[in-house]
C-alpha positions in Angstrom: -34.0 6.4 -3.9 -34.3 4.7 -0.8 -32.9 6.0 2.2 -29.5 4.6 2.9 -28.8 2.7 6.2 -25.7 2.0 8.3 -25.2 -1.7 9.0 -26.0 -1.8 13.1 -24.1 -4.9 12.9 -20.5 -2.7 12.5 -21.0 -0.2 15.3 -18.9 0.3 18.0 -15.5 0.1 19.2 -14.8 -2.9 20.6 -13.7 -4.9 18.1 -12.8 -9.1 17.5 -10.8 -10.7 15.3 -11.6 -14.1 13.2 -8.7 -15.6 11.9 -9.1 -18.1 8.9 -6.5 -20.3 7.7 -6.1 -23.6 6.2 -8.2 -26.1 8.0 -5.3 -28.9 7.9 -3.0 -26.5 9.2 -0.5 -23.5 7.6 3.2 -23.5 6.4 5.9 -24.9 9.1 8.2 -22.1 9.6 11.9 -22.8 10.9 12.7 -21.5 14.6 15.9 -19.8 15.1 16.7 -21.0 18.3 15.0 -24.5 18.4 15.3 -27.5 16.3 11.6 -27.0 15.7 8.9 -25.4 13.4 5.4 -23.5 14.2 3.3 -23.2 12.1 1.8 -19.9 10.2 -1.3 -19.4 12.4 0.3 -20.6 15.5 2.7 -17.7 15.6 1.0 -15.1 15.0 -1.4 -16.3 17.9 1.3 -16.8 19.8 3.4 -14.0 19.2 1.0 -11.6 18.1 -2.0 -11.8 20.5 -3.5 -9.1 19.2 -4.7 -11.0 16.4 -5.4 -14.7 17.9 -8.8 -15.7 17.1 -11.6 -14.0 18.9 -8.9 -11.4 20.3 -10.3 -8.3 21.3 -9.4 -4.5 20.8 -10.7 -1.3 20.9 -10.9 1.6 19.1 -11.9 5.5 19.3 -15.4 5.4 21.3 -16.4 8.5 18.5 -15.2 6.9 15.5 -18.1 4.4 16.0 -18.4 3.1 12.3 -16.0 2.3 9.6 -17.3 5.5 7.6 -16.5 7.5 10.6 -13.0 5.8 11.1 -12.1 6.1 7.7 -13.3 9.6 7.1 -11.4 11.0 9.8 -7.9 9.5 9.0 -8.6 11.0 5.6 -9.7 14.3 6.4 -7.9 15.2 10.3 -4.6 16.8 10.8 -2.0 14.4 11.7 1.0 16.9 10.4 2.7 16.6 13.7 1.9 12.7 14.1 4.4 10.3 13.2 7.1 12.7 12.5 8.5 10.7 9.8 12.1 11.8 7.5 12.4 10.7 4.7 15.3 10.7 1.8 14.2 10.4 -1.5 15.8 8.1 -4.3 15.2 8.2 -8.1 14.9 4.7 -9.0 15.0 4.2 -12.9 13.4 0.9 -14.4 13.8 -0.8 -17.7 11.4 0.3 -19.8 12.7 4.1 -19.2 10.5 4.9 -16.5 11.0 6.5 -12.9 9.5 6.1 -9.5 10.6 7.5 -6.3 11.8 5.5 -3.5 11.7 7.3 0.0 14.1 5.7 2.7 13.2 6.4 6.6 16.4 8.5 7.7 16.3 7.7 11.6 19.5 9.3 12.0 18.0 12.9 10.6 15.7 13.0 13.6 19.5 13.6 15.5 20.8 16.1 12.1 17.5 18.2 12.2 17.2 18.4 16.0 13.8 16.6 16.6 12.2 17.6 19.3 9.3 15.0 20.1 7.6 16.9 22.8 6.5 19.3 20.8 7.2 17.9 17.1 9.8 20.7 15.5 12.9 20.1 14.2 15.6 22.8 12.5 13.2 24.0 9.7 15.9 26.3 8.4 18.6 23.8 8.2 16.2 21.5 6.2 15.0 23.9 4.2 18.3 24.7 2.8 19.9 21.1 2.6 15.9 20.1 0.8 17.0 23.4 -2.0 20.6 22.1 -2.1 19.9 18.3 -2.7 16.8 19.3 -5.1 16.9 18.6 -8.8 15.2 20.9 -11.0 11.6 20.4 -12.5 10.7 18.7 -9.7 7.7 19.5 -8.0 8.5 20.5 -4.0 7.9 17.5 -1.5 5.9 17.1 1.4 6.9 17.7 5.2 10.2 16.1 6.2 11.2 14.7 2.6 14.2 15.7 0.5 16.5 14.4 -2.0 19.3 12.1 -0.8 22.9 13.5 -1.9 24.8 11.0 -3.5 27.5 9.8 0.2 24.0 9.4 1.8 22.6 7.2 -1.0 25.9 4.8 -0.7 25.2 4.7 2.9 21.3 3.5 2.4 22.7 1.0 -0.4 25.4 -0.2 1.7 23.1 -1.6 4.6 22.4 -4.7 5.4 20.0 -4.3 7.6 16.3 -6.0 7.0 14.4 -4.1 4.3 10.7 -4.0 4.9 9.3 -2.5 1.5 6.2 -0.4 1.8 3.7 -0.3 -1.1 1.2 2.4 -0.7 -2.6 2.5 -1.9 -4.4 4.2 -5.3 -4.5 7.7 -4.0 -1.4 7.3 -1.4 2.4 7.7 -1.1 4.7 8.0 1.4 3.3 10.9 3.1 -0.2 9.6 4.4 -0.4 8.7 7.8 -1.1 5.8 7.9 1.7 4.8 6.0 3.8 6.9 8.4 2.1 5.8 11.4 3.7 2.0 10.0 7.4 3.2 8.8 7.8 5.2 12.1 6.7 2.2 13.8 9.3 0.0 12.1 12.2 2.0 12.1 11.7 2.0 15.4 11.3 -1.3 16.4 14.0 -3.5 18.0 16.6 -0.7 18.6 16.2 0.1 14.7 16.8 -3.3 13.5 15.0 -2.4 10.4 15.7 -0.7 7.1 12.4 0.9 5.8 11.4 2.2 2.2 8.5 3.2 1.0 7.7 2.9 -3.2 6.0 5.4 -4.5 4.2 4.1 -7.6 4.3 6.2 -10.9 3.3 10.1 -10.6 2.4 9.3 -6.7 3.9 11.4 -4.0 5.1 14.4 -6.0 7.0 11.9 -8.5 7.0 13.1 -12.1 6.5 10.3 -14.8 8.3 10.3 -18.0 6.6 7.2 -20.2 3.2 7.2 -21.2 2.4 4.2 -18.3 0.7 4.6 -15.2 -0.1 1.8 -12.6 -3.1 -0.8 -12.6 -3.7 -4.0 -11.0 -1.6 -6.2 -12.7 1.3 -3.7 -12.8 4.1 -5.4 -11.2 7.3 -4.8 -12.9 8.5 -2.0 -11.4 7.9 -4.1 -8.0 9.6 -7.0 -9.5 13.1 -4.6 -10.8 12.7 -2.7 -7.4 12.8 -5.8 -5.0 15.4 -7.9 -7.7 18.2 -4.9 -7.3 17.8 -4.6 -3.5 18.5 -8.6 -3.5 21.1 -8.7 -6.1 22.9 -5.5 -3.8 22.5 -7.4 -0.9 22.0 -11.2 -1.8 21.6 -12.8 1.9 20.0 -9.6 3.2 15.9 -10.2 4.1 13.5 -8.1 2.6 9.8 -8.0 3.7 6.8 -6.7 1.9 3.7 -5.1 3.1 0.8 -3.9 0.6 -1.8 -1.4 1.9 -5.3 -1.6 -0.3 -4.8 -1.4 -3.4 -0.9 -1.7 -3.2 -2.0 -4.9 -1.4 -3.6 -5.5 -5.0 -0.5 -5.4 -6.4 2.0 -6.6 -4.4 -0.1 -10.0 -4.3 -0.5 -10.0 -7.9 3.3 -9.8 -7.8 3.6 -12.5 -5.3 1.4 -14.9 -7.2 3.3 -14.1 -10.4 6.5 -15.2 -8.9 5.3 -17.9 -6.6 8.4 -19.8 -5.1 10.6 -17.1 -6.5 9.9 -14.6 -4.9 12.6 -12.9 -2.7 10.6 -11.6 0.0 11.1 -13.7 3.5 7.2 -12.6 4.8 4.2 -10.1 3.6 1.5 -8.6 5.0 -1.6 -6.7 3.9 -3.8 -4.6 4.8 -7.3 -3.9 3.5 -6.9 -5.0 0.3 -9.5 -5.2 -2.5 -8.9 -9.3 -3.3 -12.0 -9.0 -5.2 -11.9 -5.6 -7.4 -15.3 -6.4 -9.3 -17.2 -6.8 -5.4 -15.6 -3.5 -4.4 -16.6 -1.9 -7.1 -20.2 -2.9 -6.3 -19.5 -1.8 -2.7 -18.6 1.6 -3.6 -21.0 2.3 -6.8 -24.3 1.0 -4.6 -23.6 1.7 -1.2 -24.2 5.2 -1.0 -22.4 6.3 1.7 -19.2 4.7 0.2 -20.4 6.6 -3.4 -21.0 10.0 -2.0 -17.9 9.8 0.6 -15.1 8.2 -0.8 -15.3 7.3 -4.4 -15.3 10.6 -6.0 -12.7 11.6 -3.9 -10.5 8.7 -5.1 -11.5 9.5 -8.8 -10.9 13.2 -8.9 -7.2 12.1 -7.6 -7.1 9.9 -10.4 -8.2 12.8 -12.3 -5.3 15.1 -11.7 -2.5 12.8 -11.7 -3.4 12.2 -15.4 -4.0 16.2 -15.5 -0.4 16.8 -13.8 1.6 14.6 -16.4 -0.5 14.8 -19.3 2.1 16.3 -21.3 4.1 13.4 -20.9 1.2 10.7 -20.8 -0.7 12.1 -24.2 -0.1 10.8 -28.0 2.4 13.0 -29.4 1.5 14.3 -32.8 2.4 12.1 -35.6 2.1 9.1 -33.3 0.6 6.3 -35.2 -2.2 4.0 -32.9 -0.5 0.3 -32.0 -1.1 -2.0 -34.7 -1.8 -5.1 -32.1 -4.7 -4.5 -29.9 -4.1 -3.4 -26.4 -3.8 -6.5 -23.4 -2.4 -7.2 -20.6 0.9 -7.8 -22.1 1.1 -5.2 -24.5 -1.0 -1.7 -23.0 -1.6 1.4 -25.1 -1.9 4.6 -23.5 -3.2 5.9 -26.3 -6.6 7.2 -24.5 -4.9 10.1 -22.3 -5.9 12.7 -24.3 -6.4 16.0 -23.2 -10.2 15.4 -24.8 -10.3 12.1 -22.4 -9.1 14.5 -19.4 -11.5 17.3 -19.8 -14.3 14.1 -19.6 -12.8 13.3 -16.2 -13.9 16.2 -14.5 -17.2 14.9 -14.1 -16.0 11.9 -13.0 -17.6 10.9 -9.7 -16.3 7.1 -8.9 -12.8 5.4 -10.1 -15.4 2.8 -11.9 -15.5 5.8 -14.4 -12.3 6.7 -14.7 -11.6 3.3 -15.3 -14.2 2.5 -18.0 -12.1 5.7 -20.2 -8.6 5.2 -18.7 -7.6 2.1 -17.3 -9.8 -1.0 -18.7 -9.0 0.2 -22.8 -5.4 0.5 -22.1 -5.4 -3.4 -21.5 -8.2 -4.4 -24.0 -10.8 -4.6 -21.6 -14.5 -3.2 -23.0 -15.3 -2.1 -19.2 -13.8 -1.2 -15.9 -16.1 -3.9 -14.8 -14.6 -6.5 -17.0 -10.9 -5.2 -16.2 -12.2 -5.4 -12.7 -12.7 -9.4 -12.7 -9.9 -10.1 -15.1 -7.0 -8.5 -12.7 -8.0 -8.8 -9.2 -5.8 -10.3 -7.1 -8.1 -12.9 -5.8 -6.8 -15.0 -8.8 -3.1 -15.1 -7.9 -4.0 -15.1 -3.7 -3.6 -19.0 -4.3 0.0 -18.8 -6.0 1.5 -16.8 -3.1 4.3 -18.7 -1.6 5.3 -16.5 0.6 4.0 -16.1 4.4 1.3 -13.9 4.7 -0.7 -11.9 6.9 -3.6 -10.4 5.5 -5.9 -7.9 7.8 -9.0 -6.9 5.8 -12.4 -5.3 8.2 -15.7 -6.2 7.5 -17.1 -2.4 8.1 -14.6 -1.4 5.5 -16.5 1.1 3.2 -14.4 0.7 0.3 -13.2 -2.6 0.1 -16.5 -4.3 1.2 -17.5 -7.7 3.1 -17.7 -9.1 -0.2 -13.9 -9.1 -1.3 -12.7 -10.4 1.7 -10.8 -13.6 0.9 -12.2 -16.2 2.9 -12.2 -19.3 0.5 -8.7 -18.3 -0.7 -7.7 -18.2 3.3 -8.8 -21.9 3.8 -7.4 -23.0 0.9 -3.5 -21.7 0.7 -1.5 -23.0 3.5 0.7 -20.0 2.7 -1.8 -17.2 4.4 -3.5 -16.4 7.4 -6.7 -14.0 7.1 -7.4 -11.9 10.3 -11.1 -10.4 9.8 -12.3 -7.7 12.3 -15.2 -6.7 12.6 -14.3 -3.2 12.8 -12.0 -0.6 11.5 -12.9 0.9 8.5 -10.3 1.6 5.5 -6.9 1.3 6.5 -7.7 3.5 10.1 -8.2 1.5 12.9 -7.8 4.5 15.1 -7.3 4.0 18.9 -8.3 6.2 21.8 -4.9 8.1 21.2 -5.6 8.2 16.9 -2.9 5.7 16.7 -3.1 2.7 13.9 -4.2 -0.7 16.0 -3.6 -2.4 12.6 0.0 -1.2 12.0 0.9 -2.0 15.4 -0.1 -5.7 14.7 1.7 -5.6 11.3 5.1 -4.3 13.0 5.0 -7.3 16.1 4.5 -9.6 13.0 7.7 -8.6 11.1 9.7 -7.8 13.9 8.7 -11.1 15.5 9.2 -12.8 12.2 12.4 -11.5 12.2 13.5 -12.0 15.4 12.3 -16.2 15.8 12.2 -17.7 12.3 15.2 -18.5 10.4 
């Protein structure tokens, strides 16, 4: 095997933006105060600087490479960054399943005495309101996260605030911080103008499953029953939707699905996959990306199936589906506890996949569910306006997937490439998230100027 290389064309830290859109121009959006539109692109240069084409930023003068940048917001301690509450919420969905949704509680920072100087808060009183508010069975929750009692739930419900919903990545939840770094970010922006909620997909986040389904690419429903009751509660109330990787995937699979029906004012994403089959190439032959990252993500994969596979395996007596598995109609039939005890070897998701994922949906391969369900197909159905932020250093997404073409051809979008950043980090001088400061100046400006 050769010896593998680091691109020298994605070092540094001073960074610069490309931004792609529609060569005749991007969707006119309605100005509050003027009788006037701008279009897509044109405010978010104008109102977003920080990613107007051939804008410049800079990042962490150590974190020099996107392996580097991504690798350390996986593995550092950021426990008393972004010092995020959150109150969880049960949300049940048609087909008998449960996720959990966890709502930002600004107000708790004031109940549990936050003291930002030093990040502490009353860990006793917490601690007992987190036993009393806890249901039973339930795995324990990470830092700052309890169950909502049922006056603070008809508080969140009755708001009619802007919702911005947060959908996490593969091996994420609401507890990564990065996804903190954004929802403390927006719950704090103009004075709090924001309601903020992050959905935790299936078994994610501590959330128990109880059907045999898990997520995939094309698994939208529970985004489409999610977003549908928080508009039905609240029918002229906003909502806004940001995807981060492969939440990204399916949030604009859901986007395309709905096209003009969708109920989500603005979007934005950040390093998404668009093209699952070229990441997949990315991660399986670049070795870095191989060795670093993609067993990692598998061997998560790996014990969320481990964690529920009583619930997720065929129950004896179970006949097999008489149709063959697809898109529309997915078996679980293959989590077996046989199946799981093959998974411990696995050493990329491309694996995982190829037993798990790809037969649930009739697909031979991982490769072939891969090209089948990536969101790159729907990309040009999305209605809605969208920022998309994707890095071409990213080591697990991949130059490759970036949606160029798609960019110039939907007036609807409007692709900002860096050159640097990695996976989701983007980490500053201080370790903050460049990226999700851009994406909070986007919504909070979108709220603030377009009708």
């Amino acid at each position: 095997m050769p010896l593998p290389l680091l691109n020298p064309f994605h070092w540094g830290y001073r960074g610069t933006i490309e931004q792609v859109s529609h060569p005749q121009g991007t969707v006119a959006l309605k100005l509050k105060d003027e009788n006037e539109t701008i279009q897509l692109h044109e405010f978010i240069s104008r109102e977003i600087p920080g990613l107007k084409d051939l804008s410049k930023f800079e990042l962490h003068p150590a974190l020099f490479t996107g392996y580097l940048q991504t690798i350390f917001l996986g593995s550092a301690d950021f426990s008393k960054s972004y010092p995020v509450f959150y109150g969880r919420e049960i949300v049940d969905f048609s087909d008998g399943g449960i996720c959990s949704a966890d709502w930002v509680m600004s107000n708790w920072k004031h109940l549990y005495a936050l003291d930002t100087r030093i990040q502490t808060y009353d860990l006793p009183k917490f601690t007992d309101d987190e036993q009393a508010t806890h249901p039973k069975s339930w795995p324990r929750l990470q830092a700052r996260t309890r169950f909502l009692t049922e006056d603070e739930k008809m508080v969140v419900h009755e708001s009619e605030k802007p919702l911005v919903v947060v959908i996490h990545g593969l091996a994420g939840g609401s507890h990564e911080p990065i996804i903190r770094s954004l929802t403390q970010n927006l719950s704090t922006a103009g004075e709090g103008k924001f309601d903020v909620v992050v959905l935790n997909s299936r078994g994610c986040a501590r959330s128990k499953i109880t059907t045999r389904k898990l997520f995939y690419a094309v698994f939208t429903s529970d985004i489409r029953e999610f977003l549908k009751r928080e508009k039905a509660r609240h029918p002229s109330r906003k909502i806004y939707a940001v995807g981060f990787s492969f939440g990204g995937t399916m949030l604009s699979n859901y986007l395309g699905e709905e096209g003009d029906n969708a109920p989500v004012e603005a979007a934005a994403f950040l390093c998404t996959p668009w093209d699952l089959y070229q990441s997949a190439l990315k991660m399986n032959g670049d070795w870095w990306s191989r060795t670093l990252f993609s067993k990692a993500i598998a061997q998560f994969l790996t014990r969320l199936v481990k964690v529920n596979i009583n619930e997720l395996e065929p129950r004896e007596g179970d006949e097999k589906p008489a149709a063959a598995p697809s898109r529309s109609n997915p078996s679980f039939h293959v989590f077996t506890r046989e199946n799981l005890k093959k998974a411990g070897s696995f050493t990329s998701t491309q694996e995982f996949d190829n037993v798990f994922t790809a037969p649930c949906l009739g697909y031979s391969s991982a490769l072939d569910y891969y090209k089948a369900c990536s969101s790159i197909h729907e990309l040009p159905n999305v209605r809605v306006p969208s920022l998309i932020i994707n890095a071409k250093d990213d080591p697990v997404v991949g130059e490759e997937s970036i949606p160029y073409e798609c960019a110039r051809e939907n007036s609807n979008v409007t692709l900002c490439v860096s050159d640097l950043g990695g996976h989701l980090a983007y980490l500053d001088k201080n370790y903050d998230s460049w990226a999700t400061a851009q994406i909070t100046h986007f919504f909070d400006k979108f709220e603030q100027l377009i009708k």
